[in-house]
C-alpha positions in Angstrom: -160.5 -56.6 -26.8 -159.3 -58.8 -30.2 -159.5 -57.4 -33.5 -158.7 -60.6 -36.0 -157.5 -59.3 -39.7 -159.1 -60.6 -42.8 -156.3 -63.3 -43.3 -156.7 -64.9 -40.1 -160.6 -64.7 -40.6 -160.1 -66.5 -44.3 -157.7 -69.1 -42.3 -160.0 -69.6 -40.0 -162.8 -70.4 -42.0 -161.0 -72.6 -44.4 -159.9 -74.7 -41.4 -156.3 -74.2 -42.2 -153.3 -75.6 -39.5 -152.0 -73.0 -37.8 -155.2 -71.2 -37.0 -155.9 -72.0 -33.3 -154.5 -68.7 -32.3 -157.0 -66.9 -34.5 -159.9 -69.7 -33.4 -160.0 -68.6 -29.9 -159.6 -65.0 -30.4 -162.9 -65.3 -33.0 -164.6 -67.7 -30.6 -164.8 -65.3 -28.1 -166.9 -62.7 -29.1 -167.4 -61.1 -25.8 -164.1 -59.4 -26.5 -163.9 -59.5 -30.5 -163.9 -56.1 -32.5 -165.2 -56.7 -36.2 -164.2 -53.8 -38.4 -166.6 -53.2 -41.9 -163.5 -53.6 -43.9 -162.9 -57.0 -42.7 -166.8 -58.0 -43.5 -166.0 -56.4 -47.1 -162.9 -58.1 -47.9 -164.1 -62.0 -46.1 -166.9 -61.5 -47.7 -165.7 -60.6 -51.4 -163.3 -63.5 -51.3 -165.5 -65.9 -50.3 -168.2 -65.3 -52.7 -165.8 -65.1 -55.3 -164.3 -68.0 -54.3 -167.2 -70.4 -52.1 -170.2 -69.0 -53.3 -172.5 -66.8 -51.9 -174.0 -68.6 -49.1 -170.3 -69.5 -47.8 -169.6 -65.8 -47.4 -173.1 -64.6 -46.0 -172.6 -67.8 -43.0 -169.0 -66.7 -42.9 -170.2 -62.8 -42.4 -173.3 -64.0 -39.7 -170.2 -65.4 -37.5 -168.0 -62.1 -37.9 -171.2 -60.1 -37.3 -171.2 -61.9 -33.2 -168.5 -59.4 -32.7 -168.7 -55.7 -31.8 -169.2 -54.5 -35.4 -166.7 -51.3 -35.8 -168.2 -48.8 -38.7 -165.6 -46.4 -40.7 -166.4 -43.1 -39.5 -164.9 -39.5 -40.4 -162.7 -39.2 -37.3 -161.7 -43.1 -37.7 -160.9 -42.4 -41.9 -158.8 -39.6 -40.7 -156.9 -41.5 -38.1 -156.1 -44.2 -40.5 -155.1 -42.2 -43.2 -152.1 -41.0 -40.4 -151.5 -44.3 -39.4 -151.1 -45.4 -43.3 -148.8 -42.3 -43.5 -146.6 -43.1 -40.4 -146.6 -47.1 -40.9 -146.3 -47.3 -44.8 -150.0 -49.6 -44.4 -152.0 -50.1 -47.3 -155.7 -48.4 -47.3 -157.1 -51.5 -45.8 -154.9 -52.6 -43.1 -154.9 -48.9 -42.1 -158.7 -49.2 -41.2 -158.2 -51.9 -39.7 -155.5 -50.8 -37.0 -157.1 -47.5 -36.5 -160.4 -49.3 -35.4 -157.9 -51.5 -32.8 -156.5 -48.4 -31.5 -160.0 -47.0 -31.3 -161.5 -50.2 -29.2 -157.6 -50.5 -27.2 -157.6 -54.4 -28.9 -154.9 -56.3 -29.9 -154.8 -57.2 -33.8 -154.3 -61.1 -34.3 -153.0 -61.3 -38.0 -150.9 -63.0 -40.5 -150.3 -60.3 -42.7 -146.5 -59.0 -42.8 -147.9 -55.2 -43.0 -148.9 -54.8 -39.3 -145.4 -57.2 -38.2 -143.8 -55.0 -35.4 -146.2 -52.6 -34.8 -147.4 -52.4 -30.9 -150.5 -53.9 -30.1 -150.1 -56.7 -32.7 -149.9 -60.8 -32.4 -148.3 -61.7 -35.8 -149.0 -65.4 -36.5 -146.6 -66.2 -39.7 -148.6 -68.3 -42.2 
């Protein structure tokens, strides 16, 4: 299983260089693991940023993944990894849902750079 973090998803739907990696881990959404937060966060930049109908098409592609939802036992488990790793709220979600679904977190944010089960792409 993949999980891709927000930045690669905002990458990849800008078109930017540098995001084939993130292209064929979101293209496959047999394996890809969505995560709420990541819905939340595309989805606030994008209508901030490309309008509303930009970030409800860019949510419809996320949503051809396994949508993860922030449960009790999930919140809890992030919370310790936020403790143990120094991750902000956010990114904490995000690699306790990966941990939950055994995928590996394609990103290009320097918060999850080192931690196992990661592919950090520098942007």
């Amino acid at each position: 299983m993949t999980l891709v973090d927000s930045s690669a998803w905002l990458d990849y739907f800008a078109g930017k260089a540098g995001s084939a990696p993130f292209a064929r881990a979101i293209e496959d959404t047999r394996y890809l693991v969505v995560p709420t937060v990541c819905i939340y966060e595309v989805y606030k930049w994008m209508s901030k940023e490309r309008g509303k109908r930009d970030a409800l098409k860019a949510v419809a592609s996320m949503r051809q993944g396994v949508v993860a939802d922030l449960d009790a036992g999930r919140a809890l488990h992030a919370a310790s990894l936020s403790r143990e790793h120094d991750l902000p709220m956010a990114d904490a979600i995000i690699y306790a849902t990966a941990r939950a679904y055994r995928a590996e977190v394609f990103t290009k944010d320097a918060h999850f750079k080192g931690l196992p089960g990661v592919r950090y792409i520098a942007g």
